[in-house]
C-alpha positions in Angstrom: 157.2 -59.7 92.4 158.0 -63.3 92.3 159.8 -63.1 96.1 160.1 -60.9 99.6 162.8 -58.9 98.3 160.5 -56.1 97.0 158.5 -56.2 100.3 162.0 -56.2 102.0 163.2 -53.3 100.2 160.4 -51.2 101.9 160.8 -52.4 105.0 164.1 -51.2 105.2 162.8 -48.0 104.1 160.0 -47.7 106.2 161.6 -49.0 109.6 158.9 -52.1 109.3 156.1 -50.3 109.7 152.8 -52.4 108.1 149.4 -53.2 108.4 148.6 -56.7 109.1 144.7 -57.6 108.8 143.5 -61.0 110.3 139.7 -61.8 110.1 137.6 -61.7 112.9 134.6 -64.9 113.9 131.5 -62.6 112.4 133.6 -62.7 108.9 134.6 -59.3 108.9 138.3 -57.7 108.6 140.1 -56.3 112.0 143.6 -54.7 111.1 146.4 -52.9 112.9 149.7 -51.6 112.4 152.9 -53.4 113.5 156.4 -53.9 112.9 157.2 -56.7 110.2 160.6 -58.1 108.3 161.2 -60.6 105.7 163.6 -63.3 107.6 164.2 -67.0 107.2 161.6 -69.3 108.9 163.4 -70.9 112.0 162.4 -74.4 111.2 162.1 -74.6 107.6 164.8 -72.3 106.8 161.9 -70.7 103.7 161.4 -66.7 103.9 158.4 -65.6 106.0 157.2 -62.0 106.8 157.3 -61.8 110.5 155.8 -59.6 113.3 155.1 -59.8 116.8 151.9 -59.3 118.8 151.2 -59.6 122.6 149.5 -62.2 124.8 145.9 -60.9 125.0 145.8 -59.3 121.5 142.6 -59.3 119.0 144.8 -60.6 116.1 146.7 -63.2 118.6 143.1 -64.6 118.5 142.0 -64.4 115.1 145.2 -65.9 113.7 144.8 -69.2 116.0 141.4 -69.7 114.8 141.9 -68.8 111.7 145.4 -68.5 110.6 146.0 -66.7 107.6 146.3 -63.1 107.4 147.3 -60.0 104.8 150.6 -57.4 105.3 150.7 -54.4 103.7 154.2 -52.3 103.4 153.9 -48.7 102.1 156.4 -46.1 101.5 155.0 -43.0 99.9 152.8 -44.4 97.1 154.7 -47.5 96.4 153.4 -50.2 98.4 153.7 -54.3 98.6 151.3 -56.9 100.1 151.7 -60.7 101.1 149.4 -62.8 101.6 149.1 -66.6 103.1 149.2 -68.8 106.3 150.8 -68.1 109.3 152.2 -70.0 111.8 152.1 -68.7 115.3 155.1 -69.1 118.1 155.4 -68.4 121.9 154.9 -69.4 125.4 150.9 -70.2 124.8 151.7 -71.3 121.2 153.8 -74.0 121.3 156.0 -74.5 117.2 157.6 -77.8 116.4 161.5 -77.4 117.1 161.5 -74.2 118.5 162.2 -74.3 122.6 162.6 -71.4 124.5 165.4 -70.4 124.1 164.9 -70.7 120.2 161.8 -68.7 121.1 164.0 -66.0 122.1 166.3 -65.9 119.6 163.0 -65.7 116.8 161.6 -62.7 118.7 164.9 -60.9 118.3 165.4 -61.9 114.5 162.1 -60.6 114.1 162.8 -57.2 115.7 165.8 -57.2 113.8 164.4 -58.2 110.4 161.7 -55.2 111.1 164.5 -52.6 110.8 164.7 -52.7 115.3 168.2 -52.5 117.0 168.4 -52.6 120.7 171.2 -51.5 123.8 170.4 -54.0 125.9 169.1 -57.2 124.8 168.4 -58.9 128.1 166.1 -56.1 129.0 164.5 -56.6 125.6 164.0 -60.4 126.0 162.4 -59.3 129.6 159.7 -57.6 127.6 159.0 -60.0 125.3 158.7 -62.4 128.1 156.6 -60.7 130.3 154.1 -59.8 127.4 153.7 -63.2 126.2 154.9 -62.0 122.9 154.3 -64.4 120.1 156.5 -64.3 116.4 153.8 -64.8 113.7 155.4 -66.0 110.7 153.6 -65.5 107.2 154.1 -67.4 104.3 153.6 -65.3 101.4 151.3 -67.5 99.0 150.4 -64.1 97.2 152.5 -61.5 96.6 151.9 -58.2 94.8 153.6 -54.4 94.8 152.3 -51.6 93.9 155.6 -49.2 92.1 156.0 -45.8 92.8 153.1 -43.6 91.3 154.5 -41.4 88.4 155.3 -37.8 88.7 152.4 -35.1 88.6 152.7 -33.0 85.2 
């Protein structure tokens, strides 16, 4: 895999489902699942794996300590994984030419890269708002899939 598109293709499969893992003070691994989609980077304009997590949130934390994390993507047996830094931005994490309304507009292109649609986006942007969501955008330094294991016979 020498780009996103592999990881891409499973997101589309799997609705966006992935675990991310961050790494915790004490050295050791903390990972959970979340929603994640390959979309440009709102600044640079450079693919990213994106996700969202909540104000409050273990791997909120761990990434603004120490930001660099690890996204898995499985369908069945075939699975892909990025690895690299990542960049954090929302209403506590402030990013370099992204406002609030830009802020907005990312946590929606996240959702949507991540397979989500939504009736009502103002009620959506409510949420977001109200959680303190952040956009956490990964830049895949290491990328590496995993094809479909061959048929039983």
């Amino acid at each position: 895999m020498t780009d996103l598109a592999d990881l891409a293709g499973l997101v589309r499969r799997e609705h966006g489902l992935s675990v991310v893992s961050t790494l915790r003070a004490d050295g050791t691994i903390q990972s959970s699942v979340v929603n994640a989609g390959v979309l440009d980077h709102p600044v640079t304009g450079a693919p990213v794996v994106g996700f969202t997590t909540r104000r409050g949130a273990a791997k909120l934390a761990h990434l603004r300590a120490r930001p660099r994390a690890s996204l898995v993507v499985r369908v069945g047996w075939e699975w892909a994984a990025a690895e690299g830094p990542a960049e954090l931005a929302g209403p506590d994490d402030p990013m370099a030419g992204i406002d609030a309304e830009g802020l907005r507009v990312l946590l929606r292109d996240v959702f949507i890269a991540a397979g989500g649609t939504h009736d009502d986006w103002p009620a959506y942007d409510a949420v977001m708002a109200e959680e303190g969501r952040a956009a956490v955008l990964l830049t895949a330094v290491r990328l590496y899939p995993h094809p479909a294991a061959p048929a039983a016979g």
